[in-house]
C-alpha positions in Angstrom: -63.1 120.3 -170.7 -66.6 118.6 -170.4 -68.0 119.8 -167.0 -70.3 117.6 -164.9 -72.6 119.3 -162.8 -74.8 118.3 -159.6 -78.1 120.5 -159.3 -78.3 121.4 -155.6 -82.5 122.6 -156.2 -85.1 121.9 -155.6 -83.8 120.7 -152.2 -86.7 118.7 -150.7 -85.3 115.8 -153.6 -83.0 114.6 -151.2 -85.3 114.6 -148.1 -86.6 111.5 -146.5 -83.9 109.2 -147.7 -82.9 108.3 -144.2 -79.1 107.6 -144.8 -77.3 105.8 -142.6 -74.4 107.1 -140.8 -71.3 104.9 -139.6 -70.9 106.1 -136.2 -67.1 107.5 -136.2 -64.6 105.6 -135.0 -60.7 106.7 -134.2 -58.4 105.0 -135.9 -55.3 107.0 -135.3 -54.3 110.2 -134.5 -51.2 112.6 -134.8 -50.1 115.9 -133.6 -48.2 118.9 -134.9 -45.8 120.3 -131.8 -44.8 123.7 -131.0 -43.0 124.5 -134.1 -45.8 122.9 -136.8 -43.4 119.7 -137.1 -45.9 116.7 -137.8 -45.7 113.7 -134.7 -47.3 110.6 -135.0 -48.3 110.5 -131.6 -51.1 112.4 -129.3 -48.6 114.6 -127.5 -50.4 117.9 -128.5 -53.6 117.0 -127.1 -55.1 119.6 -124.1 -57.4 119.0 -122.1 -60.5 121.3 -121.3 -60.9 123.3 -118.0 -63.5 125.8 -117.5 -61.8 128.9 -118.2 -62.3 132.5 -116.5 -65.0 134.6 -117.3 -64.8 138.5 -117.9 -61.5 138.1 -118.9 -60.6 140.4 -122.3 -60.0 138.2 -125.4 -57.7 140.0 -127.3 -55.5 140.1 -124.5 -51.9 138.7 -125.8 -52.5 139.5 -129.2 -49.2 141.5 -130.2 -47.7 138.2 -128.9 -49.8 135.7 -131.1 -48.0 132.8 -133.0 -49.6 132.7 -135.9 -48.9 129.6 -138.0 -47.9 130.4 -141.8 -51.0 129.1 -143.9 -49.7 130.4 -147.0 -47.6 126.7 -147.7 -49.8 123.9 -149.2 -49.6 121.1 -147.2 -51.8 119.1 -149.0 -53.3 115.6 -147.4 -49.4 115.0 -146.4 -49.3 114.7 -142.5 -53.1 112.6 -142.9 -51.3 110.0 -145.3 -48.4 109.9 -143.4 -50.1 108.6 -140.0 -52.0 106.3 -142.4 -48.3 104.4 -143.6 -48.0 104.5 -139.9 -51.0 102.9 -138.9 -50.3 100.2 -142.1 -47.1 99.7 -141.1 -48.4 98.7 -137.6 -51.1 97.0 -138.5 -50.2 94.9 -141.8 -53.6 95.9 -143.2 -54.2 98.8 -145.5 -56.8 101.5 -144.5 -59.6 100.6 -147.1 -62.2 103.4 -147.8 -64.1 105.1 -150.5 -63.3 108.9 -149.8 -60.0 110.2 -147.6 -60.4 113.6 -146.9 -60.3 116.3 -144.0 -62.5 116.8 -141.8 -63.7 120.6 -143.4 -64.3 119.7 -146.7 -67.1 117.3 -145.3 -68.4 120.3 -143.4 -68.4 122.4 -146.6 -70.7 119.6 -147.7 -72.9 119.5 -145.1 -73.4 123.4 -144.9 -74.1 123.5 -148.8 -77.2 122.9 -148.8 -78.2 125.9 -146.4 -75.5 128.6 -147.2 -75.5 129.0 -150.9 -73.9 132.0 -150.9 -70.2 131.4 -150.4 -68.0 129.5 -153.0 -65.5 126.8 -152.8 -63.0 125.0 -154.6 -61.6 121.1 -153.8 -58.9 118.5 -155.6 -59.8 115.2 -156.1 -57.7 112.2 -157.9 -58.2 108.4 -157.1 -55.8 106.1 -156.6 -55.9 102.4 -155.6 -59.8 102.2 -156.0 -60.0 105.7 -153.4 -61.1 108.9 -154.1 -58.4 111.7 -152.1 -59.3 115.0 -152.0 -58.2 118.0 -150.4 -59.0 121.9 -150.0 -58.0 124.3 -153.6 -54.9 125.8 -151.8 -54.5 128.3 -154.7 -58.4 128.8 -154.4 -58.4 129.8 -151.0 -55.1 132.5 -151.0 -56.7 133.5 -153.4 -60.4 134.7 -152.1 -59.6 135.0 -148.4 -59.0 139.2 -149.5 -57.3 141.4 -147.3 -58.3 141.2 -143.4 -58.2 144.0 -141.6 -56.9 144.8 -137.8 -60.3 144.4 -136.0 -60.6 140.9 -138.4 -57.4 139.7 -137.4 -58.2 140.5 -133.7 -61.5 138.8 -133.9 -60.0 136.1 -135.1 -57.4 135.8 -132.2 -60.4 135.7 -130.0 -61.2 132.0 -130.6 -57.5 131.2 -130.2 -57.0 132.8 -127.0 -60.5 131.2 -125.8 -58.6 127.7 -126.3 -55.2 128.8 -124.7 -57.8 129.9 -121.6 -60.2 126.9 -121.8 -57.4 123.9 -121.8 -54.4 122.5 -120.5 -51.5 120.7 -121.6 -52.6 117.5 -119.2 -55.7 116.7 -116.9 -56.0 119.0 -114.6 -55.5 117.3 -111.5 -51.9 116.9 -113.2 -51.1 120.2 -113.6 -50.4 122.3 -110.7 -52.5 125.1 -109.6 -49.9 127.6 -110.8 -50.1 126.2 -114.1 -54.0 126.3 -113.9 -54.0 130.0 -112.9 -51.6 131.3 -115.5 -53.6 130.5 -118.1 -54.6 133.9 -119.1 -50.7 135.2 -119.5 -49.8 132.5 -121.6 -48.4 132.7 -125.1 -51.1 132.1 -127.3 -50.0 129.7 -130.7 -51.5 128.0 -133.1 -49.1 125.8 -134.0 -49.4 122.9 -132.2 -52.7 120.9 -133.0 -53.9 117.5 -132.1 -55.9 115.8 -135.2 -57.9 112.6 -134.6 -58.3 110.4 -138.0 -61.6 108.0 -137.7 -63.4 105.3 -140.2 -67.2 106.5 -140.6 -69.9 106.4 -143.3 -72.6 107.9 -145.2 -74.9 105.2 -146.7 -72.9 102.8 -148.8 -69.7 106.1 -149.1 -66.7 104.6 -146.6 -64.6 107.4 -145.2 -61.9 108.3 -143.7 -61.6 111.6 -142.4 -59.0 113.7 -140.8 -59.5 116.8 -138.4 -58.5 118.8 -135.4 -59.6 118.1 -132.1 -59.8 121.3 -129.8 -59.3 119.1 -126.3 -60.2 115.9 -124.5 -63.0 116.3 -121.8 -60.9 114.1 -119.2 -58.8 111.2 -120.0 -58.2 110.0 -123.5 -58.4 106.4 -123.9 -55.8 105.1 -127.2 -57.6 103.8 -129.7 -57.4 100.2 -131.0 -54.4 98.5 -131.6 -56.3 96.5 -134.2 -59.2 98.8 -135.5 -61.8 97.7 -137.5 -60.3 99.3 -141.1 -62.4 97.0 -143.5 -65.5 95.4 -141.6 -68.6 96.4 -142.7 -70.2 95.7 -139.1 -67.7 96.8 -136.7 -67.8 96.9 -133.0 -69.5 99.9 -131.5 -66.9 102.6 -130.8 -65.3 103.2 -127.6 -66.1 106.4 -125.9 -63.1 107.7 -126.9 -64.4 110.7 -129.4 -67.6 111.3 -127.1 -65.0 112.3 -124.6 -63.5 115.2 -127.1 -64.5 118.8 -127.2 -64.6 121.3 -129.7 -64.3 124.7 -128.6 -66.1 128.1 -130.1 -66.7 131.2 -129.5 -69.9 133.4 -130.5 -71.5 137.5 -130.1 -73.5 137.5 -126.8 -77.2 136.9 -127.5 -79.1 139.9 -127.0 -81.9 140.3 -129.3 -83.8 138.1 -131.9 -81.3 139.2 -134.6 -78.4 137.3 -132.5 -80.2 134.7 -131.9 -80.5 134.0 -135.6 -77.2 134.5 -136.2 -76.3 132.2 -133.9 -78.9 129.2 -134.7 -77.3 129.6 -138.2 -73.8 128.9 -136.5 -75.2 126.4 -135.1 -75.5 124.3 -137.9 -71.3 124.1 -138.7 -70.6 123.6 -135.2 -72.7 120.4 -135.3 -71.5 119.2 -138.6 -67.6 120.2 -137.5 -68.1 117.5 -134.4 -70.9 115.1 -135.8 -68.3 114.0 -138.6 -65.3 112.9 -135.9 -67.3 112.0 -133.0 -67.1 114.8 -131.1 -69.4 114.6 -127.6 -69.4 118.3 -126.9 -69.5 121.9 -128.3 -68.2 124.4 -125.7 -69.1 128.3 -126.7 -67.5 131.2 -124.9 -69.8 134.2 -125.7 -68.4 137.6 -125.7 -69.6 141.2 -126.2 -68.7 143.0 -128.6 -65.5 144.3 -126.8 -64.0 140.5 -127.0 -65.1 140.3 -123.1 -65.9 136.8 -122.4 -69.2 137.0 -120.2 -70.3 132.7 -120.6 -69.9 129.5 -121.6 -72.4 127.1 -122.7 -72.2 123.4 -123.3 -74.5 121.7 -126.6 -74.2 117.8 -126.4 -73.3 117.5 -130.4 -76.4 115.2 -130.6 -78.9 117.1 -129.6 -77.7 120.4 -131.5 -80.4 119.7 -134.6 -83.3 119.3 -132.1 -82.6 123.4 -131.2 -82.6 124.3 -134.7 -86.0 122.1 -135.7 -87.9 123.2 -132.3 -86.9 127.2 -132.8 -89.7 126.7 -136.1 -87.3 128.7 -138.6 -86.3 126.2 -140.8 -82.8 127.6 -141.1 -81.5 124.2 -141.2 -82.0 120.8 -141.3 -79.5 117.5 -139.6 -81.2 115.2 -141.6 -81.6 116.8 -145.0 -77.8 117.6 -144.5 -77.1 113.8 -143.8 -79.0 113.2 -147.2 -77.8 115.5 -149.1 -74.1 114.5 -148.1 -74.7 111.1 -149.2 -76.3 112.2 -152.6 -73.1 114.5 -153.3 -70.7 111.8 -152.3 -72.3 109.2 -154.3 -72.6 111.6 -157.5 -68.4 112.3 -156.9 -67.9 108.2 -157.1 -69.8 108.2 -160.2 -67.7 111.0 -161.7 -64.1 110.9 -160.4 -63.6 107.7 -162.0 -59.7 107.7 -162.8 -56.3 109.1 -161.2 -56.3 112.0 -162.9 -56.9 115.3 -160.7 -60.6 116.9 -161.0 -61.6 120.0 -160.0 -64.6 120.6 -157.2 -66.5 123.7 -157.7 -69.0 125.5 -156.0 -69.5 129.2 -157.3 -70.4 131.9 -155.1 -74.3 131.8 -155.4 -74.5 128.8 -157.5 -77.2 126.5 -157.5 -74.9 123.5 -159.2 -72.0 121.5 -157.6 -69.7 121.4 -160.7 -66.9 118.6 -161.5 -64.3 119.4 -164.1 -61.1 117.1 -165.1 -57.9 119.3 -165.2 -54.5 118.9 -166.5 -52.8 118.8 -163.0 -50.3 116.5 -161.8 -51.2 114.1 -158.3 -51.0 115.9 -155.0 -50.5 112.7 -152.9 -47.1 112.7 -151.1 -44.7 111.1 -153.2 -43.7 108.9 -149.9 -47.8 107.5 -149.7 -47.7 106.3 -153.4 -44.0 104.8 -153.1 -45.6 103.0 -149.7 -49.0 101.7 -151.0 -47.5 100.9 -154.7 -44.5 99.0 -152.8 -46.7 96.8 -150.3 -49.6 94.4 -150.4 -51.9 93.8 -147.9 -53.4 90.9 -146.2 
């Protein structure tokens, strides 16, 4: 099959192009409750409160609820709160590109992490391109984790079960507040926001998790601005959300590297929805959480440009996003299903058509095919 491919070198091509970026804007939301069943409603939201420090991370991991990743859920629960919002609305939800939230970030990191390889789905239908993570790809490259991996990764679950609660805190009873660190940790229920944005002329629409609400969540629109290219500046809604990590302590110029580096995905992970905030809980190397610092999203590409390393770039990454997703509207250009590549180490973002069937829900198709918009 003929292969098209995108050279990601010499990288200073796509500098200076200024692209502008559609400030996000929420358009509708959903959640997934205890038991990983999809609501289209923000009932799974928390809300952040500073959580204890010196407390031991991979306390309550025996106990961990671990959702099953290995099913592929596709774009399903994204498409289904979009016939929601149509079906409230009467409008349909125009864009370019639907897609989650990390595929975007995958995008944006490209350009300064090389090394790791990726794989995406893409099809177009109704004038939109839909793509979604290479389920098969990613079973298939993850490798075997081992019991300190697995407990590391606990430690940024149980840093969310300590940082937020289930409603603002001056709803929730000091008992609640103070039982944080015995409770259940789960990562099952998840609140995802859905917003409209841009990247020079490429609309999106973009799906992702939100962590937890600073204070009050305000709804979003009851009519949002789904197809006007000028729409109202967006409420404060997603500068109001917070996206919670956790990083090593910084003790030497090595860690502080390593964490500059991090950096970069942490801003691109909240740039794309809107996200106000980035909270990091920084433990030692027993899982002991010793801090938390807050990074207004905003300002996170000023550290990495006034530390003088050039590990990374905001801008170039906002330029480079553009190129890549006007270069995939060029090339996915009918509703068959192409393939996405990166290779580990490549230096070429690689298109290929394939012989596999649509991945959009069977229940979005039946809905958009069966209804026109005004």
């Amino acid at each position: 099959m003929t292969t098209s491919a995108f050279p990601l070198k010499p990288l200073h091509r796509f500098a200076g192009q200024n692209s502008a970026v559609r400030q996000p804007q929420e358009i509708t939301c959903f959640s997934y409750d205890s038991s990983h069943k999809l609501r289209l409603d923000s009932s799974s939201l928390r809300y952040y409160y500073t959580p204890e420090l010196n407390v031991p991370l991979s306390e309550g991991f025996e106990t961990f609820i671990k959702h099953d990743d290995s099913v592929d859920e596709h774009l399903d629960s994204l498409l289904e709160a979009l016939i929601d919002l149509e079906r409230r609305t009467g409008r349909k939800c125009s864009a370019d590109i639907v897609t989650w939230r990390g595929m975007m970030t995958k995008f944006m990191s490209l350009p300064f992490n090389m090394r790791d390889g990726f794989e995406m789905l893409a099809t177009k239908f109704q004038d939109t391109i839909f793509i979604e993570e290479h389920h098969a790809y990613r079973q298939r490259t993850q490798g075997p984790t081992n019991k300190r991996g697995e407990i590391m990764s606990f430690w940024g679950y149980k840093f969310e079960t300590l940082s937020t609660l289930p409603s603002p805190w001056d709803d929730c009873p000091r008992s609640l507040i103070e039982s944080r660190t015995s409770e259940v940790v789960s990562n099952e229920a998840q609140f995802c926001s859905i917003v409209k944005t841009g990247f020079g002329p490429v609309r999106l629409i973009l799906g992702g998790e939100v962590d937890a609400a600073w204070d009050a969540r305000l709804p979003p629109p009851l009519h949002p601005s789904l197809d006007d290219p000028n729409p109202q500046p967006p409420t404060t809604i997603q500068h109001n959300y917070v996206e919670l990590k956790t990083s090593k302590e910084i003790m030497n110029q090595r860690d502080d590297v390593a964490f500059e580096r991090k950096l970069q995905k942490f801003w691109a992970q909240s740039f794309l929805l809107g996200v106000g905030r980035v909270l990091v809980g920084f433990r030692d190397d027993d899982g002991i959480l010793r801090s938390v610092r807050e990074f207004d999203t905003q300002s996170i590409p000023t550290i990495a440009k006034r530390s003088g390393r050039n590990l990374w770039d905001g801008k170039l990454s906002i330029d480079f996003t553009t190129s890549v997703l006007k270069w995939i509207l060029e090339t996915v250009v009918d509703d068959g299903v192409w393939l996405i590549r990166h290779r580990e180490n490549g230096q070429v973002l690689e298109v290929e058509r394939t012989d596999r069937s649509t991945f959009l829900s069977e229940s979005f198709v039946k809905w958009r095919t069966g209804n026109s918009f005004s």
